[in-house]
C-alpha positions, 0 to 999 in steps of 0.5 A: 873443765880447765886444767890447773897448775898450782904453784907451791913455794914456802915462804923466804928464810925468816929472821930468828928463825929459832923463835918462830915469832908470827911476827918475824919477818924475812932475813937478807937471805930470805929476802934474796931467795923471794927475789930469785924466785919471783924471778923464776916464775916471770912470765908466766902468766899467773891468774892469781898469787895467794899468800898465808897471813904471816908476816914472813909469807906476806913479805914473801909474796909481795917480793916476788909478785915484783917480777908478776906485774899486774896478778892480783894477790890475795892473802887467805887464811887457807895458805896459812901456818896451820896442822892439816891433819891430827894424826893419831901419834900410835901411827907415828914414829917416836921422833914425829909422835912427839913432834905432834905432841906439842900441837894444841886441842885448838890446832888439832881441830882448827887446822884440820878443817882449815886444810880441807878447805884449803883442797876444795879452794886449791886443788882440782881442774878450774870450772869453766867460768869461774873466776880467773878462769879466763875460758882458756887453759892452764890456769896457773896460781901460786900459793907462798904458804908453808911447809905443812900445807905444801906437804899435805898437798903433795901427798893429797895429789899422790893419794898417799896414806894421811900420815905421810904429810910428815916427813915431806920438808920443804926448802924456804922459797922452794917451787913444788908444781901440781897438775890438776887435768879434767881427765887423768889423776893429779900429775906433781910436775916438781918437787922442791925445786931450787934451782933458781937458788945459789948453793948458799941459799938452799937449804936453809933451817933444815938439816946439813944433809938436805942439801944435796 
């Protein structure tokens, strides 16, 4: 077994975010934010970079693997913009409970099982042999996805109660890492980092008081 480091970013600002078009693509600062992050992993040697189908984490993905020359990339319906978990409202407070009334009979049975697929794709160490693997350690991918998977997956790793995916809000093209080693619990190395970003490209669709 070989250790795992997966890279987490949400996708760039996109453009008119207040629609939430999945046709919308990235705004100037969306744009500027993949770029910089893109910049913050140069280097480092990523078997693979994974992105979700939306057009607003394709253009993401493809800013930045600009700076991962030669990564192969591979877009996947399991880093898509999908509800992980239909969580029973009575367990919720007001504000959440109502949030998840608005999700579909659809997407409350489609995207839970299109996030347990994506844990068995994602998490875990790699297994010798398999593909990216390379025989050596750490294998390091990175998945441009979307605020409910990367919380999801936050709170998978820490082995935290289901409900609590909510309320873990993602930054636009913030960097979450988590370590999966063969013989110890899953460690999260970062959370939401931004430091690749100027003050005035943090923080962005969420409220004032995120920026911190």
């Amino acid at each position: 077994m070989i250790t795992r480091l997966l890279y987490l970013a949400r996708h760039g600002e996109q453009e008119d975010a207040t629609t939430e078009s999945p046709e919308a693509g990235l705004s100037e600062r969306g744009r500027r934010q993949a770029r910089l992050l893109g910049e913050r992993l140069r280097g480092r040697p990523f078997a693979a970079v994974h992105h979700g189908p939306l057009r607003r984490a394709a253009e993401t993905a493809e800013l930045v693997v600009a700076s991962l020359p030669g990564v192969p990339v591979y877009e996947t319906e399991l880093a898509g913009d999908h509800l992980p978990h239909d969580t029973d409202p009575a367990d919720l407070p007001p504000a959440y409970a109502s949030f998840l009334a608005g999700a579909s009979t659809a997407e409350r049975v489609d995207g839970p099982r299109v996030t347990a697929a994506a844990v068995r794709r994602f998490t875990g160490p790699v297994v010798d042999g398999a593909e990216g693997a390379g025989g050596v350690g750490p294998v390091r991918e990175l998945v441009v996805t979307h605020s409910f998977l990367i919380a999801w997956l936050v709170r998978h790793a820490l082995d935290a109660p289901e409900r609590r995916w909510l309320g873990l809000n993602h930054h636009n093209a913030g960097l979450t890492v988590l370590r999966y080693g063969p013989a110890a619990p899953p460690n999260l190395v970062a959370f939401n980092d931004v430091a690749h970003l100027p003050p005035e490209l943090r923080g962005t669709g969420l409220p004032p008081d995120y920026l911190v």
